[in-house]
C-alpha positions as CSV (number, residue, x, y, z in Angstrom):
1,X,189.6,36.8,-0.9
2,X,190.3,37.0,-4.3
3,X,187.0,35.3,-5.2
4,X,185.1,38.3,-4.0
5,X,187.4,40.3,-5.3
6,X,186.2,39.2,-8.9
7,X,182.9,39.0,-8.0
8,X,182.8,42.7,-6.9
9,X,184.4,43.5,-10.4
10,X,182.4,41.5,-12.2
11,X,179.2,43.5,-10.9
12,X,181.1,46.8,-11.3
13,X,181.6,46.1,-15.2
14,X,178.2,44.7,-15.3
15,X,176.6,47.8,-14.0
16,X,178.4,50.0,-16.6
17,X,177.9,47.8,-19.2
18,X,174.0,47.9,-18.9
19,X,174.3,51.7,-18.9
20,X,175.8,52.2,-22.0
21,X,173.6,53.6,-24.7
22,X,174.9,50.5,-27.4
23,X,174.6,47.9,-25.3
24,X,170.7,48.9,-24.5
25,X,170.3,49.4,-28.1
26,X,171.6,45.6,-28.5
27,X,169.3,44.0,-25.8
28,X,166.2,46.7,-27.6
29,X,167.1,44.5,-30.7
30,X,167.3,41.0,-29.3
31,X,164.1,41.1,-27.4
32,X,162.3,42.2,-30.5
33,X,163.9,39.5,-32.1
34,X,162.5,37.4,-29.6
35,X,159.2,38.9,-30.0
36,X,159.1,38.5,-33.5
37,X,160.1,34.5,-33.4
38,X,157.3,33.7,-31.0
39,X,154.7,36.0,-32.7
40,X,154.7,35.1,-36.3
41,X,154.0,31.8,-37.7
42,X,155.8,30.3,-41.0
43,X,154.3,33.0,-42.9
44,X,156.4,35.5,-41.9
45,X,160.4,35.4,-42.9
46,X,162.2,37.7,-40.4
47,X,165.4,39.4,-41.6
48,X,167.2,40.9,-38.8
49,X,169.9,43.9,-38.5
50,X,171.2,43.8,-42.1
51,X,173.2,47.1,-43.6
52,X,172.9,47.4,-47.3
53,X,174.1,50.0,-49.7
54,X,171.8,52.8,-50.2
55,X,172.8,53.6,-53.7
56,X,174.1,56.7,-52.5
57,X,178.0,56.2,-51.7
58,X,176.4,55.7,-48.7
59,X,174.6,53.0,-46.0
60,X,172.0,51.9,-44.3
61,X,171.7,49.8,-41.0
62,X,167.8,48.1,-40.9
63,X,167.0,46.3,-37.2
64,X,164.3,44.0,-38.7
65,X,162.2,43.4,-42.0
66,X,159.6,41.1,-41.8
67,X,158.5,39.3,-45.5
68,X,154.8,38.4,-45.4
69,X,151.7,37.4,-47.9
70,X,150.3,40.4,-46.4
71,X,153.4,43.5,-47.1
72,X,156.9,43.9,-46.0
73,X,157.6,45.7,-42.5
74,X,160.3,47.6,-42.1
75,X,161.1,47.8,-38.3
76,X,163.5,50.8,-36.1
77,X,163.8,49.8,-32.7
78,X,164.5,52.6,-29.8
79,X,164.7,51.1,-26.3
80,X,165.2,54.0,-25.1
81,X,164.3,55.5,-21.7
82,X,162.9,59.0,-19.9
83,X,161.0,61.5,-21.7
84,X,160.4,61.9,-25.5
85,X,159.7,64.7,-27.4
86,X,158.4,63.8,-30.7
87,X,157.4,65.6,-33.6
88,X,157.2,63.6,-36.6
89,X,158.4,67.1,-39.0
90,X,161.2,67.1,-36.5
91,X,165.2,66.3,-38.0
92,X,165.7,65.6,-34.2
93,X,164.0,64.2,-31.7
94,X,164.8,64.8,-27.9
95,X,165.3,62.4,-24.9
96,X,165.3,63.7,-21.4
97,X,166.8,62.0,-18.3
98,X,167.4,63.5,-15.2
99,X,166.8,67.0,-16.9
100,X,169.6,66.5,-19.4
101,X,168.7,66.3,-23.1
102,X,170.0,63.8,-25.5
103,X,169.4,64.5,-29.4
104,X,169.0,61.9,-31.7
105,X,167.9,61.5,-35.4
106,X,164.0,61.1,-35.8
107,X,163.7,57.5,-36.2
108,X,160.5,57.9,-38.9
109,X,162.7,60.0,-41.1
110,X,165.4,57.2,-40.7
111,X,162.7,54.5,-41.3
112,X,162.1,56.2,-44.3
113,X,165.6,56.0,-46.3
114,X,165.6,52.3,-44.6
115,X,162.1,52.0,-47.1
116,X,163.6,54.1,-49.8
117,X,166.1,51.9,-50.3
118,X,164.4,49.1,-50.2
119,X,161.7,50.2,-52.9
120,X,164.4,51.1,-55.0
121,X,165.7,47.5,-54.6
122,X,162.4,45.6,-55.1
123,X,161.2,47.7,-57.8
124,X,160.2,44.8,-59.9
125,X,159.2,42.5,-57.4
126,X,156.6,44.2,-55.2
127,X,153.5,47.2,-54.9
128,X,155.8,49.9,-53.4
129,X,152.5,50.8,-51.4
130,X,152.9,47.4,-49.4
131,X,156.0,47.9,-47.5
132,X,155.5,49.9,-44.2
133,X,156.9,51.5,-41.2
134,X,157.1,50.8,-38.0
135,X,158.9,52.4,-35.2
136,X,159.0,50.6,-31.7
137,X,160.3,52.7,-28.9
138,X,160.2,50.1,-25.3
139,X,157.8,51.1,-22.8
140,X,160.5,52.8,-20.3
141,X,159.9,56.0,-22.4
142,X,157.2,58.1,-22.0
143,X,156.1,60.6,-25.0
144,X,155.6,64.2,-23.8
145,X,153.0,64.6,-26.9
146,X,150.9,61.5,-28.8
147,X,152.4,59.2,-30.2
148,X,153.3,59.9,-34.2
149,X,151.6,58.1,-37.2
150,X,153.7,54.8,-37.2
151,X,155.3,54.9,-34.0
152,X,154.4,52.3,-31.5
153,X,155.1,51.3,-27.8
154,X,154.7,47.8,-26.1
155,X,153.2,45.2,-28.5
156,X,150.8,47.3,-30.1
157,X,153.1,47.1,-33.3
158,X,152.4,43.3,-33.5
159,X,148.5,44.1,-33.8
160,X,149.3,46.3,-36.5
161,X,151.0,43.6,-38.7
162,X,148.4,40.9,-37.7
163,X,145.5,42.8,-38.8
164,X,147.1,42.8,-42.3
165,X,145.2,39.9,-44.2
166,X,144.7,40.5,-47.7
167,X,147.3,38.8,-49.7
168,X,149.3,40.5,-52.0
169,X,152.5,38.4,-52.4
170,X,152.4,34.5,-53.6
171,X,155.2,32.0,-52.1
172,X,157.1,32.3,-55.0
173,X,157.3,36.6,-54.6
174,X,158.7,36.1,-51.4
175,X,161.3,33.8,-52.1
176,X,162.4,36.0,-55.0
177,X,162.1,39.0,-52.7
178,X,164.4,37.3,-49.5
179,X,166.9,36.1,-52.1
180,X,167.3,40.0,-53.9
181,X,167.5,41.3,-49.8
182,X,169.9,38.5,-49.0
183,X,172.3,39.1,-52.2
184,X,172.3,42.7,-51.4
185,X,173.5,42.5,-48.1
186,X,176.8,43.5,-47.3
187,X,178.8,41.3,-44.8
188,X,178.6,41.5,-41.3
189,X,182.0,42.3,-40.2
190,X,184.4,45.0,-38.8
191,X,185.0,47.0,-42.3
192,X,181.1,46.7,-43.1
193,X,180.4,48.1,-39.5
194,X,183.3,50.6,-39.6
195,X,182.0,51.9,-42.7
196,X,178.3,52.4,-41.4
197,X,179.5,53.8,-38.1
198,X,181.6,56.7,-40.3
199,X,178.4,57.2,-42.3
200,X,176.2,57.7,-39.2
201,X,179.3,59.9,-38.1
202,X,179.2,62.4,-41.3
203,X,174.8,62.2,-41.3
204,X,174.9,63.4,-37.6
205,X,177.0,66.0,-38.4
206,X,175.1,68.0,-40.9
207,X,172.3,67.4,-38.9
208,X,174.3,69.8,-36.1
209,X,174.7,72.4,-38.9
């Protein structure tokens, strides 16, 4: 009796759990991860979900960065469901379920401080013209309009990196390059992920004004 008791509970919890908007954002970011690991050979050095400063007073949270000969990409991930509308000039971007809409920061435009900060960390180390952006939203969405320059659903993202095979970085670049990211990181625990969550906080509040 009891057993099924739990059992019953434990699918209740389980159910909610998978609904929640963080947790989906979480498994989004772990099966890239996953992608990323089987995809890319030892050429590629994959940093994943690391929050630096922005030289701002502020922060920024980056899923993934992927350190190649061939560039740096910068990767937002959006596993997101239901209907898009997308418009790359857009502060906001809108997701529609059930006929309810759901606002949330265009990902491009956060891509791009995620870059911005980046070049401005790597200024000596790296053509600034080399480090690009990629936004992956899963394939439960569907885009009302075309997709925007730089946005990309399913694995067409990984196509885009892999036909990138001029070399512009030597060995020794991206060693120096890993090590500057790595220094700069700040350290993953509550206070760090406090501080970002108050950031996000104050940014999606001027965007409502």
């Amino acid at each position: 009796m009891y057993l099924f008791f739990f059992v019953i509970l434990f699918f209740i919890l389980a159910q909610k759990t998978l609904k929640h908007k963080k947790f989906k954002g979480y498994l989004g970011e772990k099966y890239i991860q996953f992608l990323l690991f089987y995809s890319f050979d030892k050429n590629y050095k994959i940093i994943n979900n690391i929050t630096l400063n922005d030289f701002l007073g502020s922060t920024t949270q980056i899923d993934h960065i992927i350190l190649s000969p061939y560039g740096i990409f910068v990767l937002e991930t959006k596993n997101y469901g239901g209907l898009i509308y997308a418009n790359k000039y857009d502060k906001k971007w809108v997701q529609n379920i059930n006929s309810k809409d759901y606002y949330f920061q265009n990902p491009i435009h956060q891509n791009y401080k995620h870059i911005k900060v980046l070049e401005k960390l790597l200024t000596n180390h790296i053509n600034l013209n080399k480090i690009y952006s990629l936004v992956i939203f899963s394939k439960r969405s569907s885009f009302v309009s075309n997709l925007p320059n730089g946005v990309y659903q399913g694995y067409s993202w990984i196509k885009f990196i892999k036909n990138h095979k001029h070399i512009y970085l030597s060995k020794k670049d991206l060693e120096q390059i890993n090590q500057c990211i790595i220094s700069a990181k700040l350290p993953s625990n509550l206070f760090t992920h406090r501080k970002h969550i108050n950031n996000i906080k104050c940014h999606l509040d001027n965007l409502k004004n």
